[in-house]
N, C-alpha and C positions, 0 to 999 in steps of 0.2 A: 494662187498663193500656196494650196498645199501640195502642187510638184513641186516648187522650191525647196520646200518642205522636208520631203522626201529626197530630193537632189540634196539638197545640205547635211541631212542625214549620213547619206550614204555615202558620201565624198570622208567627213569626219568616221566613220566604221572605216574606210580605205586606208586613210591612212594609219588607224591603231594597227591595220592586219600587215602595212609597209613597217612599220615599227618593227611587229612582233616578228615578222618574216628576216630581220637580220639574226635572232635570237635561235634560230634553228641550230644545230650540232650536225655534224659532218662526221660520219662516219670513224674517215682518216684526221680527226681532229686528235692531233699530242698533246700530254698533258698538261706541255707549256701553252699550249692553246689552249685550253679549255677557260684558264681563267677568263683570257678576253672576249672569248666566244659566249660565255655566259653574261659578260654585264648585260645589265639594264636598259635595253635602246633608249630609255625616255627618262626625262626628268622631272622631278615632282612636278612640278609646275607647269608640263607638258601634260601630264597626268593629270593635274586639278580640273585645268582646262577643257580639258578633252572629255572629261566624266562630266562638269557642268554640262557642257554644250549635247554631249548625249543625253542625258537627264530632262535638257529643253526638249528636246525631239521626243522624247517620250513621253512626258506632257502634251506635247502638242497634238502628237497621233491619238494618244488616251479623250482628248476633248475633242477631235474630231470624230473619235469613235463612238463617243457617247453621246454627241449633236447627231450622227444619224441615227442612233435606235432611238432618238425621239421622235422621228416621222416614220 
C-alpha cells in the first residue's frame, strides 16, 4: 500500500510541474504574447484539488514516518 502511496503522490507532483511547464516565457516572447504566455495554466478548482490530494499524501508519509520511529 505505501508504493501506491508514493506512486499517487508523485503522478499528482507530475502533473502541477506539466501545468506549471506551459507558464515558462520564451525568450522571443512579443509583448502581444506575453499576456497569454502568462495566464494561469489551472483553475481554482484544479488548484483546490490538487492541494487536497497533496495534503493527503503528506499526511500519509508524515504517519508513516512516525509508525516507524516507533520500532
Amino acid at each position: 500500500m505505501p508504493n501506491l502511496s508514493f506512486t499517487a503522490c508523485h503522478d499528482d507532483l507530475k502533473a502541477v510541474e506539466q501545468a506549471l511547464s506551459q507558464f515558462r516565457l520564451r525568450r522571443k516572447e512579443t509583448l502581444s504574447n506575453l499576456r497569454t504566455a502568462m495566464k494561469w495554466p489551472l483553475q481554482k478548482t484544479e488548484i483546490t484539488d490538487l492541494m487536497q490530494r497533496i495534503e493527503r499524501h503528506k499526511s500519509t508519509i508524515t504517519a508513516a514516518m512516525m509508525a516507524d520511529n516507533l520500532y
